[in-house]
N, CA, C and O of each residue as an XYZ file, in Angstrom:
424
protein
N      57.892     15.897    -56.923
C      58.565     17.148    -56.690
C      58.339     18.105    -57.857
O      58.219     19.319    -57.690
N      58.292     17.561    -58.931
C      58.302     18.382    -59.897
C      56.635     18.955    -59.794
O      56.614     20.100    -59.340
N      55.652     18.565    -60.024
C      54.127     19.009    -60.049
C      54.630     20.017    -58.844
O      54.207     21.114    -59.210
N      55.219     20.173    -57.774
C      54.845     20.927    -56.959
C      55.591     22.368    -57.540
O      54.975     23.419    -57.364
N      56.569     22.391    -58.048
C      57.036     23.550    -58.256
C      56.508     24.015    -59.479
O      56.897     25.130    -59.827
N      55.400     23.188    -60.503
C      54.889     23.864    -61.721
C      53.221     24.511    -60.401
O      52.669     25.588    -60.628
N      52.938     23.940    -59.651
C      51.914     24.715    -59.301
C      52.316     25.900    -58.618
O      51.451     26.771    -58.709
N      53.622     26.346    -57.773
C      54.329     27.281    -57.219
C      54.391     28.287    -58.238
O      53.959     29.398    -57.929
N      54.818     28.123    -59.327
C      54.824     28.661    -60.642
C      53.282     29.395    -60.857
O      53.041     30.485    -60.340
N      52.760     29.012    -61.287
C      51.423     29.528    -61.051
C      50.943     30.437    -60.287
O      50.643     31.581    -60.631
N      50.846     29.933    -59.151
C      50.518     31.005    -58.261
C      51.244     32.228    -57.690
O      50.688     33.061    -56.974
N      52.675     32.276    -58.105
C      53.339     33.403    -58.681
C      53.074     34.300    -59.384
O      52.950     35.482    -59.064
N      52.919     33.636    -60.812
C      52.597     34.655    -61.856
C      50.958     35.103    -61.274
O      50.667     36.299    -61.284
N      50.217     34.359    -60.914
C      49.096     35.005    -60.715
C      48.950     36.053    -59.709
O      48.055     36.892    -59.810
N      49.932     36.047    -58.573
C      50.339     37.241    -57.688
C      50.387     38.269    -58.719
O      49.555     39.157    -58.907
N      51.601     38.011    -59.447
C      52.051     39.134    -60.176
C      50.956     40.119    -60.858
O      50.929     41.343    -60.728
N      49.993     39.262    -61.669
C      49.026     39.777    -62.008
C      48.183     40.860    -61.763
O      47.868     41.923    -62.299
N      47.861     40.035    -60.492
C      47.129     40.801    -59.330
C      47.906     42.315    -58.567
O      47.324     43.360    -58.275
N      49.244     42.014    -58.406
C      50.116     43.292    -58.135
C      49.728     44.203    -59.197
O      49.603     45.410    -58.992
N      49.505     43.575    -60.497
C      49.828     44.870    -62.016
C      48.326     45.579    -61.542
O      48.329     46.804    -61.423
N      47.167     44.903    -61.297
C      45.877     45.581    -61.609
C      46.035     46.528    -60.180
O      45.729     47.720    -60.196
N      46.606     45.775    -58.815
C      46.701     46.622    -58.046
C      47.510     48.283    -58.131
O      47.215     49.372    -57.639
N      48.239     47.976    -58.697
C      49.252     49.501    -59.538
C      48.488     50.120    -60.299
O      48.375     51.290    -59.935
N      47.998     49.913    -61.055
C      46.878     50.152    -61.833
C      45.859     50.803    -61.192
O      45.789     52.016    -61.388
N      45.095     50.316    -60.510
C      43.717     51.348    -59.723
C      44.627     52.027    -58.458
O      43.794     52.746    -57.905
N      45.366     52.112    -58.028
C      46.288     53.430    -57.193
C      46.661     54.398    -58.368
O      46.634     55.615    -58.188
N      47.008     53.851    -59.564
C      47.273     55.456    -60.238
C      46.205     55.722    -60.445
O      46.183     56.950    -60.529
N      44.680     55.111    -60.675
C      43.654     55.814    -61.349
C      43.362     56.811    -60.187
O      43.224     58.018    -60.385
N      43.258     56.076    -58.652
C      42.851     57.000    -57.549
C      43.740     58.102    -57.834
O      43.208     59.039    -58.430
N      45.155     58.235    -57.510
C      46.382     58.997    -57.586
C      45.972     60.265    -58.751
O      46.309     61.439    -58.593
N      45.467     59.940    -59.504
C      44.953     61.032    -60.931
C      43.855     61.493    -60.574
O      43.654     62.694    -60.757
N      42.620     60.498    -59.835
C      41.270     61.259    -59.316
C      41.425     62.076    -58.356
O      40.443     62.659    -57.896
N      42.320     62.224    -58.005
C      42.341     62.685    -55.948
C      43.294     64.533    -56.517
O      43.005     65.644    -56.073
N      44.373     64.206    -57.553
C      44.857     65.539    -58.237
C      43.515     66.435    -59.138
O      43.225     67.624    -59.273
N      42.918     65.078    -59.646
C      42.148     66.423    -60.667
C      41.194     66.910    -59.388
O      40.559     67.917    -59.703
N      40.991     66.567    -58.355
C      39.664     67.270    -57.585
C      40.365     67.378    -56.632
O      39.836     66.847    -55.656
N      41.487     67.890    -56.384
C      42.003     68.480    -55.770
C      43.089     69.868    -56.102
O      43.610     70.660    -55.317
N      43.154     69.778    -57.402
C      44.159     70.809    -57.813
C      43.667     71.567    -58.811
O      43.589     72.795    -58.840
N      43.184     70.421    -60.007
C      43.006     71.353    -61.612
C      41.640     71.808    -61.168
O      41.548     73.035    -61.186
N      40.351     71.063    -60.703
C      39.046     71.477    -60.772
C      38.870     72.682    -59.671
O      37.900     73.399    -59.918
N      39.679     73.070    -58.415
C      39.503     74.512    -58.400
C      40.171     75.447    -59.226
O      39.656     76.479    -59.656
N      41.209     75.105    -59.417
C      42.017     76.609    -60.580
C      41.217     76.544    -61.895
O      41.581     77.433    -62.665
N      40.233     75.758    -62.387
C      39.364     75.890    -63.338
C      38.170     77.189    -63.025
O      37.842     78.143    -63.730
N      37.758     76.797    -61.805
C      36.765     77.335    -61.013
C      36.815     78.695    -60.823
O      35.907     79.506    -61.002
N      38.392     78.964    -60.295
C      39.174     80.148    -60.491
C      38.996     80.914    -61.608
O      38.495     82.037    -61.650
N      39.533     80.099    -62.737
C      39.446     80.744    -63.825
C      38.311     81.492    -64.389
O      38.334     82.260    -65.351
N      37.560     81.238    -63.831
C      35.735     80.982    -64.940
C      35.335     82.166    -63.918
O      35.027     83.205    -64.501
N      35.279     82.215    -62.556
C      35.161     83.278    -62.150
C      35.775     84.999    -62.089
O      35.153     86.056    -61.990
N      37.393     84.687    -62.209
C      37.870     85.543    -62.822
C      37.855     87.029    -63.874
O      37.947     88.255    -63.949
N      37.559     85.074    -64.904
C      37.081     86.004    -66.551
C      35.746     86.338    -66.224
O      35.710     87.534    -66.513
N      34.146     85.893    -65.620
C      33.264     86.340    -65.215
C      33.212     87.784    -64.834
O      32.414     88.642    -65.210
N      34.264     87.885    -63.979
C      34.542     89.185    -63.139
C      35.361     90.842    -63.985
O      35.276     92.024    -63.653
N      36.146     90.118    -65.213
C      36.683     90.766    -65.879
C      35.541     91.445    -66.862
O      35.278     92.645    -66.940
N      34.991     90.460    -67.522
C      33.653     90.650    -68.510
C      32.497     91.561    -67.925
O      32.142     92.597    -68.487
N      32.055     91.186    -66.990
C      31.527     92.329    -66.202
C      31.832     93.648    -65.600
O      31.099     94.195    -64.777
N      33.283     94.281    -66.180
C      33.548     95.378    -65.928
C      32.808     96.363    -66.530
O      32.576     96.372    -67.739
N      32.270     97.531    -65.438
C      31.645     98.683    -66.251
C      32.169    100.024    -65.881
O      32.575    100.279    -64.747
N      32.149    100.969    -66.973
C      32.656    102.699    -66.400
C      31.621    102.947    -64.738
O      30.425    102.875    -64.453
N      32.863    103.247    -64.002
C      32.687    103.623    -62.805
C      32.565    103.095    -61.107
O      32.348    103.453    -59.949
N      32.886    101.987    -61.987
C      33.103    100.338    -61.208
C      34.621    100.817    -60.193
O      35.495    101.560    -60.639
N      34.645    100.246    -58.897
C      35.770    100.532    -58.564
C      36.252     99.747    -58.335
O      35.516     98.924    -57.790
N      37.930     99.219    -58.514
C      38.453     98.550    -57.983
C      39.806     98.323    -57.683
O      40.631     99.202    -57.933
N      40.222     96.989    -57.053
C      41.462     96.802    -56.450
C      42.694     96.162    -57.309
O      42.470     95.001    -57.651
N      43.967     96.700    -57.729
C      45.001     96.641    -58.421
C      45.528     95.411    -57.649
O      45.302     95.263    -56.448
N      46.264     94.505    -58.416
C      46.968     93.490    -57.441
C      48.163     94.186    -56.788
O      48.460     93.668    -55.712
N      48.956     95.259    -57.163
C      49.649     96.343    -57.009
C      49.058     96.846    -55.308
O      49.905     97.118    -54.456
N      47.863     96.905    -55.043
C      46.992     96.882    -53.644
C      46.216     98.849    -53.784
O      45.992     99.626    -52.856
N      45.999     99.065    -55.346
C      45.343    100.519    -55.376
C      43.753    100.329    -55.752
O      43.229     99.273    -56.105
N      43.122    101.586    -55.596
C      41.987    101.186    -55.199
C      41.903    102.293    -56.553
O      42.697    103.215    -56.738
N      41.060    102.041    -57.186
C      40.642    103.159    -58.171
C      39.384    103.229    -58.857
O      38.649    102.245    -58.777
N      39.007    104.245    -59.531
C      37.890    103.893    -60.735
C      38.159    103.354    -61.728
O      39.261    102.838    -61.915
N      37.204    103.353    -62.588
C      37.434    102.974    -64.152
C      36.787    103.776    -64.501
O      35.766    104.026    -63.860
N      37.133    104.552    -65.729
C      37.170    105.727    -66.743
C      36.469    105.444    -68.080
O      35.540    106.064    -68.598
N      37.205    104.247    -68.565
C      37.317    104.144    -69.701
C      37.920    102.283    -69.889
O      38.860    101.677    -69.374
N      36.720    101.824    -70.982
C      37.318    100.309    -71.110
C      37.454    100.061    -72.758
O      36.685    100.515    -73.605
N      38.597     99.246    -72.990
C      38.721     98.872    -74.540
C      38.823     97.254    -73.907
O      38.672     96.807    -72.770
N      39.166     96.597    -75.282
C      38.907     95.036    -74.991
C      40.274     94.107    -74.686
O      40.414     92.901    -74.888
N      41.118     94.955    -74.197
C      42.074     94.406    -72.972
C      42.778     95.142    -71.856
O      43.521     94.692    -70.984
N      42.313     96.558    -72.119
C      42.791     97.220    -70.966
C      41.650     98.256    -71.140
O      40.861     98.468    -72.061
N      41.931     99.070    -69.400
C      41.279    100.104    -68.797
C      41.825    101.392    -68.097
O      42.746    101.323    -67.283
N      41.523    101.983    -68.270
C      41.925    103.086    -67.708
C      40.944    103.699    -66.255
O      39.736    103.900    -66.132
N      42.265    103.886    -65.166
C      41.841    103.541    -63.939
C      42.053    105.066    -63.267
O      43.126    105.546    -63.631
N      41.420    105.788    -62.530
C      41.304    106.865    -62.012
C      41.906    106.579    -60.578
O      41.341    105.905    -59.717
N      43.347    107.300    -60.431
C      43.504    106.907    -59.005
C      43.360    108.214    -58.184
O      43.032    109.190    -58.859
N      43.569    108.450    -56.664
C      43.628    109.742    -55.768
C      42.706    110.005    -55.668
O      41.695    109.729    -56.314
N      43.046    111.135    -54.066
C      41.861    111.758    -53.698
C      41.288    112.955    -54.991
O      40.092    113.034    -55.275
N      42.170    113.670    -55.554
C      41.537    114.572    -56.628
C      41.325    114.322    -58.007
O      41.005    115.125    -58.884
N      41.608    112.752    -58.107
C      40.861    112.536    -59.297
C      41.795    113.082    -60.839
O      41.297    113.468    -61.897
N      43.376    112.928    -60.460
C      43.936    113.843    -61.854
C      44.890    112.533    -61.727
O      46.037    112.823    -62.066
N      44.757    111.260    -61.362
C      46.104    110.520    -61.732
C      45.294    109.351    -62.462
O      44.557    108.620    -61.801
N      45.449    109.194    -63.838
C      44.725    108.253    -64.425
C      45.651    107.263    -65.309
O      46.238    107.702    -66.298
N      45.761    105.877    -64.906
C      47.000    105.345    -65.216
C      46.272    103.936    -66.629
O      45.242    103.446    -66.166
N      46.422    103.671    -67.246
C      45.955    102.876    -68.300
C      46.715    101.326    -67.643
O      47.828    101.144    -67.150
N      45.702    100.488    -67.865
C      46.359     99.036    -67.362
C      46.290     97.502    -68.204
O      46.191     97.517    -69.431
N      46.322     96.788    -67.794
C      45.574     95.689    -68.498
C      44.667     94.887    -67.490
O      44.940     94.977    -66.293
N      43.394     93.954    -67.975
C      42.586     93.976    -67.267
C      43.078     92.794    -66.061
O      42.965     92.810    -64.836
N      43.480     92.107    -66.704
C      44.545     91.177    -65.896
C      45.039     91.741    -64.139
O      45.130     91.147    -63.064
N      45.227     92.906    -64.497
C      45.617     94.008    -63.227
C      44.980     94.007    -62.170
O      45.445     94.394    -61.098
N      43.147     93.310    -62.446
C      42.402     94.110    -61.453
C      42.464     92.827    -60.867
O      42.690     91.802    -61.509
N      42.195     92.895    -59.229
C      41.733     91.638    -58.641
C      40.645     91.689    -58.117
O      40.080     90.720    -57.610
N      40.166     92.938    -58.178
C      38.521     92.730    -57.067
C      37.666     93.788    -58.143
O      38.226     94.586    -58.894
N      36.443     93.628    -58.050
C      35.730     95.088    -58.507
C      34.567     94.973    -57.022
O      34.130     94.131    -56.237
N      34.477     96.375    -57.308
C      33.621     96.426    -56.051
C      32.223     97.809    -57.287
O      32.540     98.792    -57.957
N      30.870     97.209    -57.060
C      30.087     97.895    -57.942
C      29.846     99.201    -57.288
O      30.316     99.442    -56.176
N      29.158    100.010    -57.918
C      28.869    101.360    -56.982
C      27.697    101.079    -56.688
O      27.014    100.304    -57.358
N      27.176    101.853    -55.317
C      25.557    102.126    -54.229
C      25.280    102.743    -54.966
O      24.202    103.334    -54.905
């Protein structure tokens, strides 16, 4: 009787074991499946963004997250100054952060 419950013993703890490594590769999936699903597009985001910001030039037009459509006038190295209206006299200074689209000129 006794041998039988030291081998019961055994093959317990060796379950157990096997449970830990199993916990173990579900969090590694659980962490692979977030980073390529969450951080590696808002990275992607990002890089295009600042791409899009860096490439601003005088006369470039574009869209305010605000939803205005304007020119650009004038650029320093965090804000711009944006030409809004049909006559061209409302010129509002922003930060570049502001813009969400540029659209180049024909």
């Amino acid at each position: 009787m006794r041998v039988l419950l030291t081998t019961e013993g055994a093959a317990n703890s060796a379950a157990g074991g096997m449970s830990l490594l199993w916990i173990i590769i579900m969090y590694a999936v659980l962490f692979g499946a977030l980073w390529f699903f969450f951080w590696r597009p808002q990275k992607k985001e990002q890089k295009r963004v600042a791409a899009m910001l860096s490439s601003l030039e005088i006369g470039d037009y574009v869209l305010t997250n605000s939803g205005f459509y304007g020119s650009i006038i004038d650029i320093t190295d965090d804000t711009v100054i944006v030409e809004f209206g049909n006559n061209r006299n409302c010129r509002i200074p922003m930060e570049k952060s502001a813009i969400s689209r540029v659209e180049k000129p024909e």
